[in-house]
C-alpha positions in Angstrom: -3.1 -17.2 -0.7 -1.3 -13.8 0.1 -2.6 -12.1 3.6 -5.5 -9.9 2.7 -5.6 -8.4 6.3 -3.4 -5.6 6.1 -3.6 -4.1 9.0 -5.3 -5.3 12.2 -6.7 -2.8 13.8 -10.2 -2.6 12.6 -13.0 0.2 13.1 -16.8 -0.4 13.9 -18.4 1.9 10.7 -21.6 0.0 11.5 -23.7 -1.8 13.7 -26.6 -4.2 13.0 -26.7 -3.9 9.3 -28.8 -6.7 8.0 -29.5 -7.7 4.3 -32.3 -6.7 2.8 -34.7 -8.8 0.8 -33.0 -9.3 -2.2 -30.2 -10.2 0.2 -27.7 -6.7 -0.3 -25.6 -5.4 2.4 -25.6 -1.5 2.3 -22.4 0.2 2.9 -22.4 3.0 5.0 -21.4 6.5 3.0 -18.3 6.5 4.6 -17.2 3.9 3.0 -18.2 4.4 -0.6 -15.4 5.2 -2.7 -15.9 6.4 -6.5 -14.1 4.2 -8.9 -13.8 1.5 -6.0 -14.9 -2.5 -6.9 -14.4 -5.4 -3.9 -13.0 -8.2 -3.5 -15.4 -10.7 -1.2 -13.7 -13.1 1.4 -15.0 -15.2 3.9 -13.9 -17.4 6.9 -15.0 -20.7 8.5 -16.3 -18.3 11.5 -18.6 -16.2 8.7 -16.5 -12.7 8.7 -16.7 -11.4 5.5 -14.0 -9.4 4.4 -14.2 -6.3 1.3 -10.8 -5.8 -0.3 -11.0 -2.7 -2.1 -9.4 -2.5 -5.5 -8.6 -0.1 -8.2 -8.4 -0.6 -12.1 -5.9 0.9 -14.4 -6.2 1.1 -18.2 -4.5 -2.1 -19.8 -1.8 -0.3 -21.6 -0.5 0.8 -18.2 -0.4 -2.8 -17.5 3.1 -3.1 -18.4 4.9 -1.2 -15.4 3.5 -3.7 -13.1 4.3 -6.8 -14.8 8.0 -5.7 -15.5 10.0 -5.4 -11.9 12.9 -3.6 -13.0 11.2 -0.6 -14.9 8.5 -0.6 -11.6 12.0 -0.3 -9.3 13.2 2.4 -11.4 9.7 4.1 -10.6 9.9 3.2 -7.2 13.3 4.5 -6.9 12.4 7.6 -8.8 9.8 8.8 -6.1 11.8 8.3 -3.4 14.1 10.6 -4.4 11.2 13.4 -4.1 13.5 16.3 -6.6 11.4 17.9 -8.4 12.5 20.2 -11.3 9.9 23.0 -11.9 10.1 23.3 -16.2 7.8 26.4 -15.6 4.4 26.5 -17.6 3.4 24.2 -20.5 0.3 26.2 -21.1 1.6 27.3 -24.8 1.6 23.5 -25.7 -2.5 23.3 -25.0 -4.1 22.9 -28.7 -8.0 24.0 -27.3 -9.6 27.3 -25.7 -9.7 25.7 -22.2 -6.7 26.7 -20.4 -6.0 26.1 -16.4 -4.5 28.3 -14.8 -1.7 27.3 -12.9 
């Protein structure tokens, strides 16, 4: 299994927490991320562990699973130019328009 610990320097967010009857462990606000499920791991010593993860649409499933186009990204955003192709506003088909 791949190292979930990331990064070893870990933060107290609370203290005491215990389950409550229907054995659930309330996650401080601080915490709560919209959009965010968990991964759950555990040691032999008890620590439980919460992996955040995100999910993306399936047909943008694709990038991930082929390296070289995911390099070509990678590569891409390194490079930071950015080419400003002024406002696309005329191309909006509804009333709503932001304004930029």
């Amino acid at each position: 299994m791949a190292t979930i610990i990331k990064d070893e320097n870990l933060t107290r967010v609370a203290k005491s927490v215990k389950p409550d009857p229907k054995r659930r462990v309330l996650l401080p606000k601080v915490l709560v991320v919209e959009d965010i499920t968990y991964h759950i791991y555990t040691n032999n010593s008890g620590q439980i562990v919460l992996d955040p993860q995100v999910t993306i649409p399936a047909h943008e499933l694709w990038i991930f699973e082929n390296r070289e186009a995911l390099d070509l990204v990678d590569k891409g955003m390194a490079e930071e130019r950015v080419i400003n192709r002024g406002s696309f506003a005329k191309y909006v088909k509804n009333e709503t328009r932001v304004k930029v």
